[in-house]
Phi, psi and omega in degrees: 000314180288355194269299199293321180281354171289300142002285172306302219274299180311318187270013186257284150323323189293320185304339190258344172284347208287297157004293174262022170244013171091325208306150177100340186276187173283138174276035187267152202288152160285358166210145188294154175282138178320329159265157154314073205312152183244104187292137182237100176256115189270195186253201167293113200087332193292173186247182155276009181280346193275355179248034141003278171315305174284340168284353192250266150047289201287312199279319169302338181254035164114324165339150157222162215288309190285352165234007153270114178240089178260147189260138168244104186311170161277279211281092185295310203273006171084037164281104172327321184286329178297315194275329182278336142347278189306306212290327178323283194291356178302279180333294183313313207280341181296279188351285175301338184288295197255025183064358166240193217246013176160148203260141170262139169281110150233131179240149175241120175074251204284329176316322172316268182352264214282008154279330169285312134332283150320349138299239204305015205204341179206046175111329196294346172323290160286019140276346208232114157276349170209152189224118184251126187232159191209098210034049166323138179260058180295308171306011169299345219231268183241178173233020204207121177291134173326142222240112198071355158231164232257100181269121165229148196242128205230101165208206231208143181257352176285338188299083205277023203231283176265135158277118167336271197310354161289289207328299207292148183225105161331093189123327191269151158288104186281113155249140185252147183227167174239161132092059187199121177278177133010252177309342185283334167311350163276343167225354146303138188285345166272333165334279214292022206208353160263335180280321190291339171296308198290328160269346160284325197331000000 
């Protein structure tokens, strides 16, 4: 009998800490993070490992680990309908994490594509206040930047990989950068220092 009210007592104990420490509950933060959290969308083969450099970038400029987010798609060869899914429910859940009511985009290459996608096909329009691309295949997707959010197409006239011309987007802030390959847009310091223009913007 003294064993089972012990039981009891214990399991009891359990409920209420769980209880006042939230868990089982909404994970949504109790105050938005200061910035705009920031969605990291990669490309073909890639990980969420690829933005490595810029997050570490970022985080040197003021950025903090609670408002960096990178997504690892499902679909490695870059099928629009899968990733732009992934990134729909990616996006909500940043939301719900950090309080606030949008998110800013850097997608690099094919990633450009199924972030223009998740705008336009899947809700993300009200959600994404700025979409930053890095040698982007945007024009897989569209040829005219989304109509209220603030696009800059960040690409390499060196990039033998993405052609200047997919990248540039009708409506976007286009920037040509020169003597920066493909992967290398991902670790150069004016790439980062043009993204940091494009998100205080």
């Amino acid at each position: 009998m003294k064993k089972t009210k012990l039981i009891l007592v214990v399991f009891m104990s359990m409920i209420l800490a769980l209880s006042i420490t939230g868990i089982g509950s909404s994970s949504k933060a109790s105050a938005a993070t200061a910035r705009t959290p920031i969605v990291l969308v990669h490309g073909l083969t890639g990980s969420d490992s690829n933005f490595t450099a810029i997050e570490s970038y970022l985080r040197s400029q003021g950025w903090t680990r609670d408002e960096l987010f990178a997504i690892d798609l499902p679909s490695k060869q870059g099928n629009q309908l899968l990733n732009s899914a992934a990134i729909s429910r990616f996006v909500d859940d940043v939301l719900n994490q950090t309080g606030h009511t949008k998110v800013n985009i850097i997608a690099h290459s094919m990633g450009g594509a199924n972030s223009l996608y998740y705008i336009l096909n899947r809700g993300g329009a009200s959600k994404v206040d700025k979409l930053i691309t890095l040698g982007g295949a945007n024009r897989l997707t569209t040829t005219t930047a989304p109509s209220g959010i603030k696009v800059t197409s960040i690409y390499s006239t060196s990039d033998t990989i993405v052609s200047p011309a997919l990248s540039r987007l009708n409506g976007a802030n286009n920037v040509s950068v020169s003597l920066v390959s493909h992967i290398g847009l991902l670790f150069n310091s004016r790439v980062n220092a043009l993204i940091k223009t494009a998100l205080n913007e």
